[in-house]
C-alpha positions in Angstrom: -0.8 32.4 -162.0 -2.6 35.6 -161.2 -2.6 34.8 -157.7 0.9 33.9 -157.3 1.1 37.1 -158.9 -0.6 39.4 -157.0 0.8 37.9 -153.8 4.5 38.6 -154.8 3.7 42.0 -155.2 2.2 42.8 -152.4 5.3 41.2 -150.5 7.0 43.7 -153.0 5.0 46.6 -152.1 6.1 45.7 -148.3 9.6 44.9 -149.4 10.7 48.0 -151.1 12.3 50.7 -149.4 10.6 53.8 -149.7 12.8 57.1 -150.6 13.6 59.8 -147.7 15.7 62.4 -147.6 19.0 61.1 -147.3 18.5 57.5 -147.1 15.1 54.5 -147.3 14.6 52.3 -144.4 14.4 49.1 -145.3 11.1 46.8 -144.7 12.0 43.1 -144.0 9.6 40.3 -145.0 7.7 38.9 -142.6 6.1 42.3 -142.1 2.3 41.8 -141.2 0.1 39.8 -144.1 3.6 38.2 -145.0 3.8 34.4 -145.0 5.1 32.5 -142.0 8.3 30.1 -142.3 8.1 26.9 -140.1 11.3 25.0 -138.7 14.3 27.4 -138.0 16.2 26.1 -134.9 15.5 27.8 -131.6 19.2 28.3 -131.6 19.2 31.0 -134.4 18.3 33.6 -131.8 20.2 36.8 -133.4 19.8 39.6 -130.8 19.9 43.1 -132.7 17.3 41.9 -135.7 14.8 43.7 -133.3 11.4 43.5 -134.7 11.8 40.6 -137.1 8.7 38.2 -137.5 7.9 34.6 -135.8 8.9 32.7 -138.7 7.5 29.5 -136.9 4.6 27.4 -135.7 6.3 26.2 -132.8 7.2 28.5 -129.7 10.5 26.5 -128.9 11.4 26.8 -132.6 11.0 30.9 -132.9 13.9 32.6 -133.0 13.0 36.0 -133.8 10.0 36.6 -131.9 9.7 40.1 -129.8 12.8 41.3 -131.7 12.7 44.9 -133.6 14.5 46.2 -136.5 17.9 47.8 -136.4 18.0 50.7 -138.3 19.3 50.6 -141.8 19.1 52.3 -144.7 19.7 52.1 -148.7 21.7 55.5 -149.9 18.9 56.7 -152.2 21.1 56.7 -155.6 21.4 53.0 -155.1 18.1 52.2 -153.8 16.5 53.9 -157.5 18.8 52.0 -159.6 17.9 48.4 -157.8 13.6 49.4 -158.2 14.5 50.5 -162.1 16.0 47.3 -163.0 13.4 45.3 -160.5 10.6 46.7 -162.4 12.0 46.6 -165.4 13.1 42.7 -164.7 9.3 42.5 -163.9 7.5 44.0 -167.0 9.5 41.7 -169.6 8.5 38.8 -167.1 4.8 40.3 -167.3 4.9 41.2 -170.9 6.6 37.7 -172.0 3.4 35.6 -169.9 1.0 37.6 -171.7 2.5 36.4 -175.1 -0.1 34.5 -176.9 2.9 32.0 -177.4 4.7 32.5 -174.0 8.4 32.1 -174.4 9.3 29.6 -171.7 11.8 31.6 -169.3 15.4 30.2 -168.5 15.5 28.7 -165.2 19.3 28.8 -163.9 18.0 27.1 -160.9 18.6 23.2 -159.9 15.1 23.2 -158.1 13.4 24.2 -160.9 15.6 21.9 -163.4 13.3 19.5 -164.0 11.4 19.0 -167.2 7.8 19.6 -166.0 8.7 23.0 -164.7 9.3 24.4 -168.3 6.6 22.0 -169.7 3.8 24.3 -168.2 4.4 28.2 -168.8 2.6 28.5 -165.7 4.8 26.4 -163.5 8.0 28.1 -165.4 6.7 31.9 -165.1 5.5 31.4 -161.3 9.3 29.8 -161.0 10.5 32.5 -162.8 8.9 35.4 -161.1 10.2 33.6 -157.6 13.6 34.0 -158.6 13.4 36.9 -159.5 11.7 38.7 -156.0 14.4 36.5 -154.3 17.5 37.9 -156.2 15.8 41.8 -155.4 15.6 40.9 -152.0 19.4 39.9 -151.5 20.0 43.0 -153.7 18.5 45.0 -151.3 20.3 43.1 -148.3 23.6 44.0 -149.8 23.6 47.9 -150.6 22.4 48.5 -147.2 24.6 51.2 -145.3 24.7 49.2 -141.9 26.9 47.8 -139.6 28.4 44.7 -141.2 26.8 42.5 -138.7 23.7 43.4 -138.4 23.8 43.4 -142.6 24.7 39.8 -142.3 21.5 39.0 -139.7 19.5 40.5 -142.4 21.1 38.6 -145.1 20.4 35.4 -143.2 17.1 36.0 -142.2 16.3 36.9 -146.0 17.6 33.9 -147.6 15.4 31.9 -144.8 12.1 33.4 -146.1 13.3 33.5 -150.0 14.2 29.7 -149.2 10.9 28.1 -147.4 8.9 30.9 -149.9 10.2 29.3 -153.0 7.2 27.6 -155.0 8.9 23.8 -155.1 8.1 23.7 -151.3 4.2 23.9 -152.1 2.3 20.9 -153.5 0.2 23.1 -155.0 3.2 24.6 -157.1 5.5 22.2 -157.6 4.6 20.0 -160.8 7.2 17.3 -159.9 5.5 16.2 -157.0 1.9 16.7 -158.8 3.1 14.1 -161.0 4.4 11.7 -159.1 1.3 12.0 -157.1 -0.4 10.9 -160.2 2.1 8.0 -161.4 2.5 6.4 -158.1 -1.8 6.4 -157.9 -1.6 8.5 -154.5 1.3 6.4 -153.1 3.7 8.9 -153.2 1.0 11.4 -150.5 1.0 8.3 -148.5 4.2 7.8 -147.9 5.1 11.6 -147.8 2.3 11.9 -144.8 3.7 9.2 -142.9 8.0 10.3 -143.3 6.4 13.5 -142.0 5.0 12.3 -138.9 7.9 10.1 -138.3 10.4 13.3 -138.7 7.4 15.0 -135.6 8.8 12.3 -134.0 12.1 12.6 -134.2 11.8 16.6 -133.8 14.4 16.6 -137.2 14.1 16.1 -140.7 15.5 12.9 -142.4 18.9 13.4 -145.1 19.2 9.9 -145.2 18.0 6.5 -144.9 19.2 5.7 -140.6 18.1 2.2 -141.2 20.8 1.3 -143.0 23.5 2.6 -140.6 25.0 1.0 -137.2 27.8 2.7 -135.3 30.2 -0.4 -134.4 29.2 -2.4 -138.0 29.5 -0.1 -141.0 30.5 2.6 -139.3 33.4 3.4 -136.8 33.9 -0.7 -137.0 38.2 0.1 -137.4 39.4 -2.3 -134.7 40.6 -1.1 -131.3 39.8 -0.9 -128.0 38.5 0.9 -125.2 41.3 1.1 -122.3 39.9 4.3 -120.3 36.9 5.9 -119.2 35.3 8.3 -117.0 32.5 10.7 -117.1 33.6 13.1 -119.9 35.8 10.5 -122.4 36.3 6.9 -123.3 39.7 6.8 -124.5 40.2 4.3 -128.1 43.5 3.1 -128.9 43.2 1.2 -132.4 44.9 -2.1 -133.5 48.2 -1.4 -135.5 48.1 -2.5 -139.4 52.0 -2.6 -139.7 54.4 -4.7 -138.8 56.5 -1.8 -137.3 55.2 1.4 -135.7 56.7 5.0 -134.9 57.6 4.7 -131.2 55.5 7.7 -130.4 51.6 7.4 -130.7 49.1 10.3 -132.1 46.3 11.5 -129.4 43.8 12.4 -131.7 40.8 15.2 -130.1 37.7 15.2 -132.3 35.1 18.0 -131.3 32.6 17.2 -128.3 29.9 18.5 -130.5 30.3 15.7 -132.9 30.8 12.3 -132.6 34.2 11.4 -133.3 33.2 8.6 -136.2 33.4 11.6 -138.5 36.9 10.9 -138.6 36.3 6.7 -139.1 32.8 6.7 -141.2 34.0 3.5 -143.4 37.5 1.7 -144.2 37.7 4.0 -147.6 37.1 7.5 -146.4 39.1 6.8 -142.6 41.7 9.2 -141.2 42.0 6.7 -138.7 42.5 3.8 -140.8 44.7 6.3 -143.1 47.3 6.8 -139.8 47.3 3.2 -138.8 48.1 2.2 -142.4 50.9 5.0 -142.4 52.4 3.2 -140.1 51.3 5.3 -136.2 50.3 3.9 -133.3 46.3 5.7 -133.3 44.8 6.8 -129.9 41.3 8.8 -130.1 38.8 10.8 -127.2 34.8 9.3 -127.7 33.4 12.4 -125.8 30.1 11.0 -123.8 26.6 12.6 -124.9 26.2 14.4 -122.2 22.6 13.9 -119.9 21.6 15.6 -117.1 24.0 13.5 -115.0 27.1 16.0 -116.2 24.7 19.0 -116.8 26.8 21.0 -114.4 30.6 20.1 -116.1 32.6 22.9 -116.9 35.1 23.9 -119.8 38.0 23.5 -116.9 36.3 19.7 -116.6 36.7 19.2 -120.1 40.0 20.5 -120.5 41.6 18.3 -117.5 39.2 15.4 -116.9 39.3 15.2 -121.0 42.3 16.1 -122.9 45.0 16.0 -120.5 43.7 12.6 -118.4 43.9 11.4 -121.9 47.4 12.6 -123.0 48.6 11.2 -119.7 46.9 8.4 -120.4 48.2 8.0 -123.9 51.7 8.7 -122.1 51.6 5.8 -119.6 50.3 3.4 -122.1 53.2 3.8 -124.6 56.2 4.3 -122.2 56.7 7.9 -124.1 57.3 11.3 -122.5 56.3 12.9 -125.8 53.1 12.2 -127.9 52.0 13.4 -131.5 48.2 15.3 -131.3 45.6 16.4 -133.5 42.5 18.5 -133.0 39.7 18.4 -135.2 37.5 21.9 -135.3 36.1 22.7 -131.4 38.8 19.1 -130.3 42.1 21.7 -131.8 41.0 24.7 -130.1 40.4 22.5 -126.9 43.4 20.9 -127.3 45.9 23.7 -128.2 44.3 25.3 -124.4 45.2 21.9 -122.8 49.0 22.2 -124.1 49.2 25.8 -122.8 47.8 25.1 -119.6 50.4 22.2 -119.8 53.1 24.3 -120.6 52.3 26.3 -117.9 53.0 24.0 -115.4 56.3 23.1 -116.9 55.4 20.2 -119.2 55.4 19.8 -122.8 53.7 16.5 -123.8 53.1 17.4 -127.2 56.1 16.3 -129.6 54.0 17.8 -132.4 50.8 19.3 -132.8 47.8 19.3 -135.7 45.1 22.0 -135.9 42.5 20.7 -138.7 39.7 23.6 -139.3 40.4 24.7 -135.8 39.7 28.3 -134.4 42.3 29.4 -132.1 41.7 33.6 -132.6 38.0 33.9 -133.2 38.1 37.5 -134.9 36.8 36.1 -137.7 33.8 32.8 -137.1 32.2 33.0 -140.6 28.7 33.1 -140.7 28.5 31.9 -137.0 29.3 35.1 -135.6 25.5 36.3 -136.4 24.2 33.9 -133.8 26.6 35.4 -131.0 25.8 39.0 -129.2 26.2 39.9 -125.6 22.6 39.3 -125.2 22.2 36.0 -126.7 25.5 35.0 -124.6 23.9 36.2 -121.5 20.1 34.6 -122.2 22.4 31.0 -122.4 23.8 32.0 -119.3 21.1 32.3 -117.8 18.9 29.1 -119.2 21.2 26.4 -119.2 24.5 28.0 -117.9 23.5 28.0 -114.0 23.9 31.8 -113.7 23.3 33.4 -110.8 22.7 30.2 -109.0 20.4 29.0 -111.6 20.2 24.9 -112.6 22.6 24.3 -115.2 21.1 22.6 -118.0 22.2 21.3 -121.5 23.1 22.9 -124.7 21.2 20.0 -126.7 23.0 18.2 -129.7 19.8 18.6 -131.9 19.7 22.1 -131.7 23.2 22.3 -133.0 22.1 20.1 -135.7 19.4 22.4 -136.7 21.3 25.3 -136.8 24.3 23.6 -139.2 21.3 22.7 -141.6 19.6 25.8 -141.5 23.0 27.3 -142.8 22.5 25.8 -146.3 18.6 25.5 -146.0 17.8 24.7 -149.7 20.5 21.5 -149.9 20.2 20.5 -146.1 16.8 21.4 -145.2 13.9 22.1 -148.2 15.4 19.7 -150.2 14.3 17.2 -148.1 11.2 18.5 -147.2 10.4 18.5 -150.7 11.7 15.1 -151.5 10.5 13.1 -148.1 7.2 14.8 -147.9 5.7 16.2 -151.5 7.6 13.2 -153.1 7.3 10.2 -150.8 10.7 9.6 -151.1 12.9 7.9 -148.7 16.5 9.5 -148.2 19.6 7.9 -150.0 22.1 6.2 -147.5 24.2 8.5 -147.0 27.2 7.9 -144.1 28.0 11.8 -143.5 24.6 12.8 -143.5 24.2 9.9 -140.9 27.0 11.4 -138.9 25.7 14.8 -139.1 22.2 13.6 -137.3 23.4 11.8 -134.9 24.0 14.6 -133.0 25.9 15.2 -128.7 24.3 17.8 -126.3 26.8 19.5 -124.0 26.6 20.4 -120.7 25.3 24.5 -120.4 28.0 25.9 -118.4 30.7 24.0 -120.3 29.5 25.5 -123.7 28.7 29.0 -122.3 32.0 29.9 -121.3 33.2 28.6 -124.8 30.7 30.8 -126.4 31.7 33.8 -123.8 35.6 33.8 -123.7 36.0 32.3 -127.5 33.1 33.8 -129.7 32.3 36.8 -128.1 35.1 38.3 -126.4 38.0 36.2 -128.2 40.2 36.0 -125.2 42.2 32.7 -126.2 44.8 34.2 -128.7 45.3 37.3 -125.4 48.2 35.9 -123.4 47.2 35.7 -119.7 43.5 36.8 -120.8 41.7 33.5 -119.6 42.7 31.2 -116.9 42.0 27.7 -117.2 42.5 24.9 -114.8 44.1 27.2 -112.8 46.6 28.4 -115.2 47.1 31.3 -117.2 46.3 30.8 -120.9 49.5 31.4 -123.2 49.7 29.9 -126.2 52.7 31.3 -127.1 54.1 28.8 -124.5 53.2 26.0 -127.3 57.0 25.4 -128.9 56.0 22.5 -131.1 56.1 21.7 -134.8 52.3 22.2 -135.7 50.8 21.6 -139.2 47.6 24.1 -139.3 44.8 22.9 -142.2 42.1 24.6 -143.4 39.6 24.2 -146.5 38.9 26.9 -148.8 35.1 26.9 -149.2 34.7 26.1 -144.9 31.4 28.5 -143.9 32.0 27.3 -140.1 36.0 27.8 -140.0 36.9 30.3 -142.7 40.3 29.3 -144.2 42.1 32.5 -143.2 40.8 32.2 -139.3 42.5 29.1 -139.2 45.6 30.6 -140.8 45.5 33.0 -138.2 46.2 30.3 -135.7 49.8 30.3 -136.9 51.1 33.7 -135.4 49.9 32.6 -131.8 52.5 29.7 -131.6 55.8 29.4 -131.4 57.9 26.7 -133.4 58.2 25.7 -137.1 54.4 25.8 -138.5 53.3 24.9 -141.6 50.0 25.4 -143.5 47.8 23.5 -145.5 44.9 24.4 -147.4 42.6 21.8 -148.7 39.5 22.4 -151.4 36.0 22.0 -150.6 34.3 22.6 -147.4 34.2 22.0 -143.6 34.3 18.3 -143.6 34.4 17.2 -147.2 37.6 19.3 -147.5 39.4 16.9 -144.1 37.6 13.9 -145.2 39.3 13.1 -148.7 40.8 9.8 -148.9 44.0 9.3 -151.4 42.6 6.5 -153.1 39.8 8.7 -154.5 41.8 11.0 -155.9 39.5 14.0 -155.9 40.1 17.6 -155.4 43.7 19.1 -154.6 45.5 21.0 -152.1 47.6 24.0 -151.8 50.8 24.0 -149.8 54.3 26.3 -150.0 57.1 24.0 -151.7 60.3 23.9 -149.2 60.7 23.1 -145.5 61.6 25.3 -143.3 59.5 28.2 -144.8 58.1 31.1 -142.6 54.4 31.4 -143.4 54.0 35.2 -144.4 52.3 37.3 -141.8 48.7 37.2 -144.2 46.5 34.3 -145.8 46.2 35.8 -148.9 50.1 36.8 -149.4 50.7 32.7 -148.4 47.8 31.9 -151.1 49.9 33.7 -153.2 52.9 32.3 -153.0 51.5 28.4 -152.7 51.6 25.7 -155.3 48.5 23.5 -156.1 49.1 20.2 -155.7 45.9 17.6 -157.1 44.7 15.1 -155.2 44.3 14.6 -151.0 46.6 16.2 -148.6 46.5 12.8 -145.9 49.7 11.7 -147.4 51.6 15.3 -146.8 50.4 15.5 -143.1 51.4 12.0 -142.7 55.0 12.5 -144.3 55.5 15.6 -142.0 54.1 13.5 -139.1 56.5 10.5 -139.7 59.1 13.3 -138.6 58.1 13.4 -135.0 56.9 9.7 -134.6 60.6 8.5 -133.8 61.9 5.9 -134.6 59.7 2.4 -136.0 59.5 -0.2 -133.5 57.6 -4.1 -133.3 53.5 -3.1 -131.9 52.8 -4.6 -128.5 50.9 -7.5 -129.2 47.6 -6.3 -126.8 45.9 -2.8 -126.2 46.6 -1.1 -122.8 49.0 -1.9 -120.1 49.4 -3.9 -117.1 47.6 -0.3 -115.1 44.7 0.6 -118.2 43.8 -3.0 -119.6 41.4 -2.9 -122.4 37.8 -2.6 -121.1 35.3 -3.5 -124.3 35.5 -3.5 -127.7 35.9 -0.1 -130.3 33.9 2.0 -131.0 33.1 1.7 -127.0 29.3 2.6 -125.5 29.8 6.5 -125.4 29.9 6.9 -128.8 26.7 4.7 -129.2 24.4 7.0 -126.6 22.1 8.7 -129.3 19.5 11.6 -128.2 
């Protein structure tokens, strides 16, 4: 206990800013003597956090090292309040060990819930004194008087250290694992030895058990078939559950840094089985994992090799001029650039269009934006982007993985490290998780200009800004009916970025926003009935110019929102005709069996 003790405050004596004359410059952790973090994604490089620490073992993992310290500063006034109520915070803690009957502290922690933390004062006190260094430390972050993004690079770096610092990570402090250690008769150090050197393997920490997954059987097994491909897409057009179906079939675009089977994990929790059963005819992109075969495709490739070949494609198939679309995340903003470079060359083969978490003006990327600066843009560039006559290389799929975990590091990342390796425990089966580590690389110069004209200059919502396939980028030129969703608690999408999508198209919009995150808030099944929705009672409502003035005026409404969208799709699908009894046509005949190969390519 002492130890633990004495350590903290010495990070404490680095940590705390020391007064000036006007303001305290602020000390991160990680300052020489400080303890090192292992296993933050090489893709966190953050530019501007200049002087920041190695957190890691590996040299291909380190994504601060050489960097320095912006300057910030704590207003002085605010900086002696936070060290009064520290210290004082500190002496009750002190004062309360040194009881000769300690009073346990309360833990309002879930990874110190367990019962043998408060059995042992000094598991509960070293918990205790943790949490409380960890909340000073995020106290400090936010009175800093900095620019806003270089506040919220601190902030992240912080709550990486406070998260791999905090005592359940350490066998030696965590009293769970020292008993299950005990009760298993070493078993459990076995086992936790051998998942680690499986996860060295697999350069990734295990959510969940893989074994019990297989894209094709139990997951992404809705029936269809493949009738295209080329290098960049196999195109999947699903069996019809209906015996009639609208006339005019939905093109859906899933992200190309995903696998699409997000959208089809299992029968219950299926969008695509959701739009078959609603009675559409269901086409969908399986972007290929791209190897060094595609290294050099571009965004221009993607766009007219991917999403227009397949709304042609789509076109041909069904004998329609029109087509209903959706884009999920990265697939809507690629496919709301497709339509405007359409629309450019005088066609409109959208009869409708449907932006789900999609970013289409990127003023506002959540906590994303403190992993893009012009420096980190250019260093891309340069290593995988073929700059300057460079090799273009990829923009690999694990990294991306990583980077998404290391976002919510205490549920996706020390959780498990604490579970698989102190524990011994093998990962619950899990079909998202699955998903979420089965992860697609990208070719380097199709992702840097992404990151370039999107990210970091936002050119996509400038009329005329960026030219694409040879066109001029407008996508005011998109006159569609588009339903725009977003979920309220989305880190990666915020809910009022993709609001903001509305004011950049032309034609009756409406908006949706569902509870929950990212991908718990689009994947929520009816038949579940869990969380609600919001949504403005009326048709033919203009959406008010900001989020929070629609919030305002929105009704909640319990339960998924899959039936609304599909109730304002049926609108647009014409008019319900017999299915054709095979996939394809006479000029795309089917080619193998749904899911397809692409799909099953891992890294």
């Amino acid at each position: 206990m002492q130890q633990w003790f004495d350590a903290w405050m010495g990070a404490w004596r680095s940590l705390a800013p020391q007064g000036g004359a006007n303001a305290a410059p602020f000390a991160m952790p990680g300052m020489p003597g400080a303890p090192s973090m292992p296993g933050i994604p090489s893709m966190l490089n953050m530019p501007g956090l200049q002087g920041m620490p190695d957190f890691t073992n590996a040299a291909s993992m380190s994504p601060f090292a050489g960097l320095k310290l912006p300057n910030a500063a704590i207003p002085p006034e605010r900086l002696k309040q936070l060290q009064s109520d520290y210290s004082r915070e500190a002496m009750q803690l002190i004062q309360q060990a040194g009881e000769a009957t300690p009073k346990i502290p309360e833990l309002k922690d879930r990874r110190f819930s367990a019962e043998a933390w408060s059995a042992t004062p000094a598991y509960a006190f070293t918990a205790a004194w943790y949490l409380l260094n960890a909340r000073y430390l995020q106290e400090l972050v936010d009175a800093l008087d900095t620019e806003p993004k270089v506040r919220e690079r601190i902030r992240f770096a912080v709550q990486q250290w406070t998260a791999a610092a905090s005592p359940s990570n350490f066998f030696a402090l965590n009293p769970e694992a020292q008993k299950t250690l005990l009760e298993s008769r070493g078993e459990s150090l076995r086992q936790g030895v051998m998942n680690l050197l499986g996860d060295m393997q697999r350069g990734k920490i295990s959510q969940t058990d893989e074994s019990r997954f297989v894209v094709g059987k139990n997951l992404a097994n809705t029936e269809g078939s493949v009738v295209f491909e080329n290098e960049l897409i196999q195109l999947i057009q699903y069996k019809p559950r209906t015996a009639t179906v609208r006339e005019r079939p939905l093109l859906i675009v899933p992200p190309c840094i995903n696998k699409f089977y997000i959208l089809d994990l299992q029968p219950e929790n299926s969008l695509v089985a959701h739009g078959l059963e609603s009675g559409h005819q269901v086409f969908l992109i399986s972007w290929r994992n791209a190897d060094a075969s595609i290294a050099s495709k571009t965004w221009d490739d993607y766009i007219q090799d991917g999403v227009l070949t397949a709304i042609d494609t789509v076109r041909k198939i069904s004998g329609r001029e029109q087509i209903n679309t959706l884009g999920f995340c990265v697939g809507g903003t690629m496919l709301a650039t497709a339509l405007a470079v359409a629309a450019a060359r005088g066609q409109h083969p959208a009869a409708s269009l449907t932006l789900l978490t999609a970013m289409l003006d990127f003023s506002d990327t959540g906590v994303l934006d403190i992993f893009v600066d012009e420096a980190h843009v250019q260093m891309r560039e340069q290593s995988i982007g073929g700059k300057n006559g460079g090799t273009p290389g990829l923009m690999r799929g694990l990294e991306f993985a990583n980077t998404f975990s290391f976002l919510r590091p205490n549920d996706l990342v020390w959780n498990y490290v604490v579970d698989n390796y102190l524990k011994g425990r093998t990962p619950m089966a899990f079909d998202l998780l699955y998903w979420n580590s089965d992860s697609t690389s990208l070719p380097g110069p199709m992702y840097v200009w992404y990151l370039r004209n999107t990210y970091l200059e936002n050119k996509l919502r400038e009329p005329g800004a960026l030219t694409t396939c040879g066109e001029k980028v407008d996508l005011t030129l998109i006159d569609v009916p588009t339903f725009i969703y977003g979920s309220r608690e989305d880190h990666i999408v915020p809910w009022q970025t993709a609001y903001a999508s509305a004011p950049l198209l032309t034609g009756p919009r409406k908006f949706v926003l569902g509870a929950s995150g990212h991908i718990a808030g689009v994947i929520n099944p009816p038949a579940k009935k869990k969380r609600s929705y919001w949504v403005m009672q009326g048709e033919g409502q203009d959406l008010p110019a900001k989020p929070d003035d629609w919030f305002e005026q929105a009704t909640e409404v319990p339960g998924s929102w899959w039936p609304e969208w599909t109730d304002w799709l049926d609108q647009y699908g014409g008019k319900k005709v017999k299915p054709r009894a095979e996939a394809g046509s006479a000029e795309f005949p089917a080619i193998e069996p749904a899911p397809g190969r692409y799909v099953q390519v891992r890294e």
